[in-house]
PDB file of the backbone (N, CA, C, O) and the ligand in Angstrom, with CONECT records:
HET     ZN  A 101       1
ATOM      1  N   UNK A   1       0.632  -6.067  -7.818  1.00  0.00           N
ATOM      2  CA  UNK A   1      -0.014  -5.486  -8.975  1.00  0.00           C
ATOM      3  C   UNK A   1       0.994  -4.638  -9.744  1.00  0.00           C
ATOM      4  O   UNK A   1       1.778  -4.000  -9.042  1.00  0.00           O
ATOM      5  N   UNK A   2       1.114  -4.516 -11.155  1.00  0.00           N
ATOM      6  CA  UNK A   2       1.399  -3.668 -12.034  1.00  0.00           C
ATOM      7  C   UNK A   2       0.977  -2.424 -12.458  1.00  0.00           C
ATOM      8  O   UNK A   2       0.020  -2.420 -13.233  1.00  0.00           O
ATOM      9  N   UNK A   3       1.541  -1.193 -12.085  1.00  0.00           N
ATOM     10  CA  UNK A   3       1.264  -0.069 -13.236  1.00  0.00           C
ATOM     11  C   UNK A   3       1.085  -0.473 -14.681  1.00  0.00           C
ATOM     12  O   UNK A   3       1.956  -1.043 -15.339  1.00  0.00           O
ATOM     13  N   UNK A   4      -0.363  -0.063 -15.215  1.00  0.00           N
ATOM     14  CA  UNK A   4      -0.261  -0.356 -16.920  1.00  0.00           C
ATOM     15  C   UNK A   4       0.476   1.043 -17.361  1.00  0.00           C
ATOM     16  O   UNK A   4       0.778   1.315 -18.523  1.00  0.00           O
ATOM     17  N   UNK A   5       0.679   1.774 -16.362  1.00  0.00           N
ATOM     18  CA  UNK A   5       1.389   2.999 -17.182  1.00  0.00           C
ATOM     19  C   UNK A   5       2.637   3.312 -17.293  1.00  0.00           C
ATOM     20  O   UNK A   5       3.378   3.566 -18.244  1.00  0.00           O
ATOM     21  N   UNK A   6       2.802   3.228 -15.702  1.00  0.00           N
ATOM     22  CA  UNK A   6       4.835   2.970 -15.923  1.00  0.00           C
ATOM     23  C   UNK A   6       5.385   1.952 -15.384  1.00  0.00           C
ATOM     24  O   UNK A   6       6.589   2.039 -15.140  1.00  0.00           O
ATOM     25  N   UNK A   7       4.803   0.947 -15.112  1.00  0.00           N
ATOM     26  CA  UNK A   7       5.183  -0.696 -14.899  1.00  0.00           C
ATOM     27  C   UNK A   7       5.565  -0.332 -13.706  1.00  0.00           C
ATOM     28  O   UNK A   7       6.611  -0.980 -13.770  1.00  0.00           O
ATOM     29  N   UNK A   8       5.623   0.187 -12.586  1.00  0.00           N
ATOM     30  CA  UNK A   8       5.929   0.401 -10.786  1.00  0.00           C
ATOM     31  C   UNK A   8       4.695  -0.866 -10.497  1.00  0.00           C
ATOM     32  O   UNK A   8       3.518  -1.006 -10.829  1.00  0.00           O
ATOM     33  N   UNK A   9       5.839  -1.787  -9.573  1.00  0.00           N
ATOM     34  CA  UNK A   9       5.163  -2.986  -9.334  1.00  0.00           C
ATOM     35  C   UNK A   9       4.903  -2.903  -7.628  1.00  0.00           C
ATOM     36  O   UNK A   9       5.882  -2.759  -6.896  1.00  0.00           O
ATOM     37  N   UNK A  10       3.794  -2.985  -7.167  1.00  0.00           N
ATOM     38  CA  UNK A  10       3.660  -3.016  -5.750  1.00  0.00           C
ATOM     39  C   UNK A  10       2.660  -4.314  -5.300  1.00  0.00           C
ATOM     40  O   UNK A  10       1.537  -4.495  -5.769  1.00  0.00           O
ATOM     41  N   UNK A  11       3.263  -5.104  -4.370  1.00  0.00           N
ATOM     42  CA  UNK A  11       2.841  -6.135  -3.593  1.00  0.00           C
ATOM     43  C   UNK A  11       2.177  -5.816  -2.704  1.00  0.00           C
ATOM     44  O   UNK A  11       2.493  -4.974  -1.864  1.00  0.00           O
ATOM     45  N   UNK A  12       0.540  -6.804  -2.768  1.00  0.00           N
ATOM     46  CA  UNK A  12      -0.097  -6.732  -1.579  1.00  0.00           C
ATOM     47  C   UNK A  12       0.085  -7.813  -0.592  1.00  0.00           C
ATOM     48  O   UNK A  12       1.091  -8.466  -0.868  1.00  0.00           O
ATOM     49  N   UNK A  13      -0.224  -8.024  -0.064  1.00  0.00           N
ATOM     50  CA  UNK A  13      -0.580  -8.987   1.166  1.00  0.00           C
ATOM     51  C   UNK A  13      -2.251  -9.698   0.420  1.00  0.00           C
ATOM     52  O   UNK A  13      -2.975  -9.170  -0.424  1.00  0.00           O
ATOM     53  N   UNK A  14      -2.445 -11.241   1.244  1.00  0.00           N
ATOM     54  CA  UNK A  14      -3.890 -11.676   0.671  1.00  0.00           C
ATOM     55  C   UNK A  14      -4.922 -11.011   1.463  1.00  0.00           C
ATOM     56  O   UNK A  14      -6.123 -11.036   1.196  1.00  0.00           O
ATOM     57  N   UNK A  15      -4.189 -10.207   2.800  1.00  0.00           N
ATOM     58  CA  UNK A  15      -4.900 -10.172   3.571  1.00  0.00           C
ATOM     59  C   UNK A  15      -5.449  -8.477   3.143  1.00  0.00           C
ATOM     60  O   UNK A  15      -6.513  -7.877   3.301  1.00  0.00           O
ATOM     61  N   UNK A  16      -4.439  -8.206   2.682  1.00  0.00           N
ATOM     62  CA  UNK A  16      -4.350  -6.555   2.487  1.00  0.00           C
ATOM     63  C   UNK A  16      -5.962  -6.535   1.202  1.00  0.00           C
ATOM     64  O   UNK A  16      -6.994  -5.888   1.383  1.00  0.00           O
ATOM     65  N   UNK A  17      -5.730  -7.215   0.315  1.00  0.00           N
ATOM     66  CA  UNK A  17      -6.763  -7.641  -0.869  1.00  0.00           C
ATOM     67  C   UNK A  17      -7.756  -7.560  -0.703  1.00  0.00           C
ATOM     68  O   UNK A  17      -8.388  -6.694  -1.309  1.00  0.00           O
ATOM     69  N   UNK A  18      -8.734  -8.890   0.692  1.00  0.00           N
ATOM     70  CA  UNK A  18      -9.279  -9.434   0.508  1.00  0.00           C
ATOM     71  C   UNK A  18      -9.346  -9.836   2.270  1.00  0.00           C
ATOM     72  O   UNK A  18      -8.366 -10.304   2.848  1.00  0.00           O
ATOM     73  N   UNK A  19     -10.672  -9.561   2.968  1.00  0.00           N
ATOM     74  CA  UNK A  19     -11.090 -10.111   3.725  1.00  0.00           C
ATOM     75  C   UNK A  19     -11.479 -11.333   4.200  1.00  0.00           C
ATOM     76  O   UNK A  19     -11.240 -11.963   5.230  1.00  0.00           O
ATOM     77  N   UNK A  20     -12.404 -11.608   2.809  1.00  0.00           N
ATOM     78  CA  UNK A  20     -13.328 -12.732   2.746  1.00  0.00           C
ATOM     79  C   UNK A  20     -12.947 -13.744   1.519  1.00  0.00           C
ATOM     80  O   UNK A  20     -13.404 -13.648   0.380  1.00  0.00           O
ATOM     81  N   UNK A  21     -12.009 -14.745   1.982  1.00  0.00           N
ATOM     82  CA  UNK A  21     -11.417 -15.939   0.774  1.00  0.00           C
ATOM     83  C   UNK A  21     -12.496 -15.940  -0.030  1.00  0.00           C
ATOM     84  O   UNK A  21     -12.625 -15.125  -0.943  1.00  0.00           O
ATOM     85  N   UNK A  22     -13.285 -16.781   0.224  1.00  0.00           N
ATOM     86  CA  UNK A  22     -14.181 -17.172  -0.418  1.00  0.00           C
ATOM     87  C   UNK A  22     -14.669 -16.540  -1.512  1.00  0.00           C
ATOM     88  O   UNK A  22     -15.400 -17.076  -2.344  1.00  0.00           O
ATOM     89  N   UNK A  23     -14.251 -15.300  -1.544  1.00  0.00           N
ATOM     90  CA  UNK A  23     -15.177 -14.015  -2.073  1.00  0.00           C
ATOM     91  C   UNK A  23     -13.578 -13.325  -3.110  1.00  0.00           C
ATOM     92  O   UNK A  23     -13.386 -12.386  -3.882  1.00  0.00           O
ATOM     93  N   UNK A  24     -12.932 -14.195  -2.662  1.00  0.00           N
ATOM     94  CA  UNK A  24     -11.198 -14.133  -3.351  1.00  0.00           C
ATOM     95  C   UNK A  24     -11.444 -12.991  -4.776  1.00  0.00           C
ATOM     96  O   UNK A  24     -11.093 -11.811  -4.763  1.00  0.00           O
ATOM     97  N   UNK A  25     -12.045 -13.610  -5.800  1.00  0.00           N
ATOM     98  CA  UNK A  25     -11.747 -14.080  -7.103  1.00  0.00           C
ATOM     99  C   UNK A  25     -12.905 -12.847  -7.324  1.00  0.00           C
ATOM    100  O   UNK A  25     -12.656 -11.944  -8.123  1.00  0.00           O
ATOM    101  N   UNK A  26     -14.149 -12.868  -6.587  1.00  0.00           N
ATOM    102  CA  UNK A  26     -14.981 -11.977  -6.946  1.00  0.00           C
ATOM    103  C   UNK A  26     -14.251 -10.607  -6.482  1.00  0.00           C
ATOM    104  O   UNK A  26     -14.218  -9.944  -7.519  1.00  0.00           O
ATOM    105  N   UNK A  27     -13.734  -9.952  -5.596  1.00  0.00           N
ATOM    106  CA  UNK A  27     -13.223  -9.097  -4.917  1.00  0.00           C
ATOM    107  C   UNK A  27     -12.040  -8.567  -5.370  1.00  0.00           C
ATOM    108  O   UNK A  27     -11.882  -7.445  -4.887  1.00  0.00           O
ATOM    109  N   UNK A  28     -11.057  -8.933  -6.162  1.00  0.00           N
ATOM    110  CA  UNK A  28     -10.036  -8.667  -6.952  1.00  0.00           C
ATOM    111  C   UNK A  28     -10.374  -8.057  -8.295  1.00  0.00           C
ATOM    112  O   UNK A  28      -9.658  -7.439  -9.083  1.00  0.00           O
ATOM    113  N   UNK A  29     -11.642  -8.389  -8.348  1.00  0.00           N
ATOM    114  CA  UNK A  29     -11.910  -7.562  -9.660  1.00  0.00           C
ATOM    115  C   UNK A  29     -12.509  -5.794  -9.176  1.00  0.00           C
ATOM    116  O   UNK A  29     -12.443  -4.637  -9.592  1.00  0.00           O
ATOM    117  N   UNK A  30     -12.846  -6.260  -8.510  1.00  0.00           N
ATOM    118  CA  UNK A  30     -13.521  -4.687  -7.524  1.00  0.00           C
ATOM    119  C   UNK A  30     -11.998  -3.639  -7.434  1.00  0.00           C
ATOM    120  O   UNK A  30     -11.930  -2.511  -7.924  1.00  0.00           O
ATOM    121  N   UNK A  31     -10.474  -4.586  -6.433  1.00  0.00           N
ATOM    122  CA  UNK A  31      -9.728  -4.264  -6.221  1.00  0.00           C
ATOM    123  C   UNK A  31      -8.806  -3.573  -7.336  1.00  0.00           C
ATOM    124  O   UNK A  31      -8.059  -2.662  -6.979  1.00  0.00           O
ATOM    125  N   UNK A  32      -8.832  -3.905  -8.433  1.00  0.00           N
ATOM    126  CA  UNK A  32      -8.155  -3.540  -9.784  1.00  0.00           C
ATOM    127  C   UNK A  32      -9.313  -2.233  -9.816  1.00  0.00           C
ATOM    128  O   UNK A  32      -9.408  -1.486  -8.842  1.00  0.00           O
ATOM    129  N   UNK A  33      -9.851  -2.120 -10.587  1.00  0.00           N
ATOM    130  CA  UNK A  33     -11.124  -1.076 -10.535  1.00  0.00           C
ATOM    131  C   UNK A  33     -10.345   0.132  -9.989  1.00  0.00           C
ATOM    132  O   UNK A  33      -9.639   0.930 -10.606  1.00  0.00           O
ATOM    133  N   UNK A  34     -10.735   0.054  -8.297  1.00  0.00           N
ATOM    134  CA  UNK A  34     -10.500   1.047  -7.546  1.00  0.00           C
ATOM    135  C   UNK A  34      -8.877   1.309  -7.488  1.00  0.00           C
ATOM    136  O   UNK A  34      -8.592   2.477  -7.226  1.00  0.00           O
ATOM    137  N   UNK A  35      -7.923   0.547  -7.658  1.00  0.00           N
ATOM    138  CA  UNK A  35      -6.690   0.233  -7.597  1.00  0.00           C
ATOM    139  C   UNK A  35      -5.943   1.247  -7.926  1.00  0.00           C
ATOM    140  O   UNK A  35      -6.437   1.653  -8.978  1.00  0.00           O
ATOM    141  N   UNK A  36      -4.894   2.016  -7.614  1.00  0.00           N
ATOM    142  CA  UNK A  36      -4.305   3.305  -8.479  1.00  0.00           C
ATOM    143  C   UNK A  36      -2.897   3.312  -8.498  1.00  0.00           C
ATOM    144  O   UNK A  36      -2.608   2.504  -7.615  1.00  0.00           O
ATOM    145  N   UNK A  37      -2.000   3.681  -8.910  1.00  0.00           N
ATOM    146  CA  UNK A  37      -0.294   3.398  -8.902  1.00  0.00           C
ATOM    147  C   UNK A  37      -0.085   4.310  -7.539  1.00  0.00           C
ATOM    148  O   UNK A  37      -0.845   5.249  -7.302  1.00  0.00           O
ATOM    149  N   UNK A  38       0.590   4.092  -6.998  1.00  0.00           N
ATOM    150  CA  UNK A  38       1.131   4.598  -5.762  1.00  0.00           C
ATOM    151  C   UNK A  38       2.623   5.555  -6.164  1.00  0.00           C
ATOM    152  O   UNK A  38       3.161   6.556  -5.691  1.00  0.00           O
ATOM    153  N   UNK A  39       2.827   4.865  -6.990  1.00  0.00           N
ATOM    154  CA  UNK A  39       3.982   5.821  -7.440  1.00  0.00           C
ATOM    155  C   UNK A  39       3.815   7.359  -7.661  1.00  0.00           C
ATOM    156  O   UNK A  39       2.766   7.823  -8.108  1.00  0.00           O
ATOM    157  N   UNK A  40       4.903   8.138  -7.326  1.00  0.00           N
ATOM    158  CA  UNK A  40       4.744  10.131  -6.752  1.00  0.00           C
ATOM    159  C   UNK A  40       4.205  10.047  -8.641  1.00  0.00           C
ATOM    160  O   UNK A  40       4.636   9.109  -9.312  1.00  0.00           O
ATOM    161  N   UNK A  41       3.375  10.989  -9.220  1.00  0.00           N
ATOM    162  CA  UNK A  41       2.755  11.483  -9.963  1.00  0.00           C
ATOM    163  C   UNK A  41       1.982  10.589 -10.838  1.00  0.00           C
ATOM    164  O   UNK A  41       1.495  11.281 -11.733  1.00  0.00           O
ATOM    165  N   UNK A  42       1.739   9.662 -10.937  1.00  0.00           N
ATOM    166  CA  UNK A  42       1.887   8.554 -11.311  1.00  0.00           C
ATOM    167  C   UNK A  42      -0.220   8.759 -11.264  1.00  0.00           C
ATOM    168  O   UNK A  42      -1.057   9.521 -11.747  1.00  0.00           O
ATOM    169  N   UNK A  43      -0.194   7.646 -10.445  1.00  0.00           N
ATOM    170  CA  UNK A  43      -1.267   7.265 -10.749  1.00  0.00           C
ATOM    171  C   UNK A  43      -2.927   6.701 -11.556  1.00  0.00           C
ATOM    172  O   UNK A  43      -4.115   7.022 -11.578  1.00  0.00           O
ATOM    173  N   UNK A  44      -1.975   5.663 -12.136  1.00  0.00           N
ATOM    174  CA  UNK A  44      -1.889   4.977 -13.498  1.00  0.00           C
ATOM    175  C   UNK A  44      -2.794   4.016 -12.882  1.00  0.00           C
ATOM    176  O   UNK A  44      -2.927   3.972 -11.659  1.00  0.00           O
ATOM    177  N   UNK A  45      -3.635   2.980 -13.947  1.00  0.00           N
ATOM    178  CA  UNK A  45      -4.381   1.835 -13.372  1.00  0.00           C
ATOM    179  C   UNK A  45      -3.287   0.895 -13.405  1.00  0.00           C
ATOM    180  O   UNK A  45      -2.406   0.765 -14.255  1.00  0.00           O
ATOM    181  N   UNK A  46      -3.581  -0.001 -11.890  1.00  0.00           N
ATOM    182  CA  UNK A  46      -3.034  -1.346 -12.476  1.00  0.00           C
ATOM    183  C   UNK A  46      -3.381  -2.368 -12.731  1.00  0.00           C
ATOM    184  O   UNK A  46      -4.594  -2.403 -12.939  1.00  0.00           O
ATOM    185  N   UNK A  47      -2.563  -3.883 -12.888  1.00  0.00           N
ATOM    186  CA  UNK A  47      -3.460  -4.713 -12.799  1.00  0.00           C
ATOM    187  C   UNK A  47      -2.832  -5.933 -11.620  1.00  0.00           C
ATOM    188  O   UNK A  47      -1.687  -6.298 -11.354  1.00  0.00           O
ATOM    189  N   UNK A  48      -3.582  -6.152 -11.332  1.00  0.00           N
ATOM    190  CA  UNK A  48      -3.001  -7.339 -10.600  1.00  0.00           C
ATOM    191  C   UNK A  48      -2.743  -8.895 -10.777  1.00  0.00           C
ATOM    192  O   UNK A  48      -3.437  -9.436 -11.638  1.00  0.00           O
ATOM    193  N   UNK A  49      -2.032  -9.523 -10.229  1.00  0.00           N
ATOM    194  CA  UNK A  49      -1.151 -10.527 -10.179  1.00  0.00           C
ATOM    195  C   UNK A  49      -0.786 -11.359  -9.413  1.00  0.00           C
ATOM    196  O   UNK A  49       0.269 -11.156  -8.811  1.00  0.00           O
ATOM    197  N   UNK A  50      -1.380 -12.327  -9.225  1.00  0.00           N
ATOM    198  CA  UNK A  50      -1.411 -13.086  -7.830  1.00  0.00           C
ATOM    199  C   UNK A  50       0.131 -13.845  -7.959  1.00  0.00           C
ATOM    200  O   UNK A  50       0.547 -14.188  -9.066  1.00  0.00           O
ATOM    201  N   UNK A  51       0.921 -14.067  -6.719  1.00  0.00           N
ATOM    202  CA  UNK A  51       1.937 -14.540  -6.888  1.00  0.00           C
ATOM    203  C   UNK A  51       2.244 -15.964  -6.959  1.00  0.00           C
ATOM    204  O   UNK A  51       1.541 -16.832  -6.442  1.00  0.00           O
ATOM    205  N   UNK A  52       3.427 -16.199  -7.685  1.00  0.00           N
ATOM    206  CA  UNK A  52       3.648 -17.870  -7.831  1.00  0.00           C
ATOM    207  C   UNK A  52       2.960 -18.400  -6.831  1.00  0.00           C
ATOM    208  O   UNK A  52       2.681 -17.805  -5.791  1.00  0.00           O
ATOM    209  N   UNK A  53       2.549 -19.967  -7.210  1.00  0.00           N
ATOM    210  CA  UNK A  53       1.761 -20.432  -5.870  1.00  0.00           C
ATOM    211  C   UNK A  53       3.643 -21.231  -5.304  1.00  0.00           C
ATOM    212  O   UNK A  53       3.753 -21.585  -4.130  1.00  0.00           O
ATOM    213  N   UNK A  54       4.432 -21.335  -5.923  1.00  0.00           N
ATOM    214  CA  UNK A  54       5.641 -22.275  -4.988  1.00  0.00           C
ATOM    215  C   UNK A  54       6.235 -20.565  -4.108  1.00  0.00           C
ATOM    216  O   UNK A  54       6.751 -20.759  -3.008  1.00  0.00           O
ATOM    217  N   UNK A  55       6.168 -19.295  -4.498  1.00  0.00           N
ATOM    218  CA  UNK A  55       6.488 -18.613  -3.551  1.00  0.00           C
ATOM    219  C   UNK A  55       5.573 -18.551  -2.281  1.00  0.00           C
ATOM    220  O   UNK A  55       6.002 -18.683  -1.135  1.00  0.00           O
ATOM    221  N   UNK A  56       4.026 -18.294  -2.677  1.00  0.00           N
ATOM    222  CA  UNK A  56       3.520 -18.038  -1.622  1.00  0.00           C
ATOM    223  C   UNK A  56       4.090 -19.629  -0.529  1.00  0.00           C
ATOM    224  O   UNK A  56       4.641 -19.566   0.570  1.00  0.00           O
ATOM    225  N   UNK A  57       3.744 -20.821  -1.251  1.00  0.00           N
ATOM    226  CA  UNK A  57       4.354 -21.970   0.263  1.00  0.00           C
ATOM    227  C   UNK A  57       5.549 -21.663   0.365  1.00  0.00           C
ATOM    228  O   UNK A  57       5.952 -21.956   1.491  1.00  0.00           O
ATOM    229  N   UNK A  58       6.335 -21.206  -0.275  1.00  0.00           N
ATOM    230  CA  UNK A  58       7.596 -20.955   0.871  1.00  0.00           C
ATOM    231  C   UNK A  58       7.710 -19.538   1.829  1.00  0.00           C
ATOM    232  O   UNK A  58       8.713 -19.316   2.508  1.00  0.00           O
ATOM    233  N   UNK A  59       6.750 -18.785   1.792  1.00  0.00           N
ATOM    234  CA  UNK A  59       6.274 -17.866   2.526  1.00  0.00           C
ATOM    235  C   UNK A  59       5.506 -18.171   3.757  1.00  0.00           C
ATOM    236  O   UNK A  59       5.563 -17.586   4.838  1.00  0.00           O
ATOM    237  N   UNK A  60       4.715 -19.273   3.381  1.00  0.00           N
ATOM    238  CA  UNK A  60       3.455 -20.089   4.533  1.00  0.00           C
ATOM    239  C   UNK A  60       4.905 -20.775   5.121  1.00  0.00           C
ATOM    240  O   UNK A  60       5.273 -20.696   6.293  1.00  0.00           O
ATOM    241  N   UNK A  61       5.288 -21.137   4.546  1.00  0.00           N
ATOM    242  CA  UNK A  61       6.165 -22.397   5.397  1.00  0.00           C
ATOM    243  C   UNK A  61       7.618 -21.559   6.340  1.00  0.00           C
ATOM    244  O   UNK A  61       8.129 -22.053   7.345  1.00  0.00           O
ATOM    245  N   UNK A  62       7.892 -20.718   5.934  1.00  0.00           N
ATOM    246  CA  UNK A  62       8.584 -19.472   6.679  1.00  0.00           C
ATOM    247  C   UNK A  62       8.283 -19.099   7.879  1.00  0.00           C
ATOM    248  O   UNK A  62       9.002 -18.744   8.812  1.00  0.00           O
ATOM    249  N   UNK A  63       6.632 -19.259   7.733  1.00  0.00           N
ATOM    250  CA  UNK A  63       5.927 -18.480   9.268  1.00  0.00           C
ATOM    251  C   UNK A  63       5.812 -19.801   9.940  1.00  0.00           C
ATOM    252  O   UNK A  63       5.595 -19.772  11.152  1.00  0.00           O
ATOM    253  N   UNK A  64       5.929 -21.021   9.319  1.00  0.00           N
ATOM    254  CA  UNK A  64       5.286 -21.724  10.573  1.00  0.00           C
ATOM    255  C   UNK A  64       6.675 -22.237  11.216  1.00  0.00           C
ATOM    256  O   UNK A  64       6.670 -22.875  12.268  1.00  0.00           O
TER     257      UNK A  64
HETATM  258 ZN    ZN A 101       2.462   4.060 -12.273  1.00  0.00          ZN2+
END
């Protein structure tokens, strides 16, 4: 996800996101919402950004 305030970019995990796949797409909107910049004073909305789908398979294909 992106800071809309000072662009500090932080990566989740799918797992970190989102429990329930299925529920993917509905649940990411909840996640932005509550979502806050992590960056020291910061704490800006962000938005999120699901990653390339050719990174995530070379990530899947890493672990196996
Ligand atoms: Zn920020």
């Amino acid at each position: 996800m992106t800071c809309k305030s000072c662009g500090h970019v932080h990566y989740l995990t799918r797992a970190a996101i989102c429990s329930s796949p299925e529920r993917e797409f509905l649940y990411l909107d909840e996640v932005e919402k509550e979502a806050a910049c992590r960056a020291r004073g910061c704490r800006g909305a962000v938005r999120l950004a699901m990653a390339p789908r050719g990174d995530t398979s070379a990530f899947v294909g890493g672990l196996a």
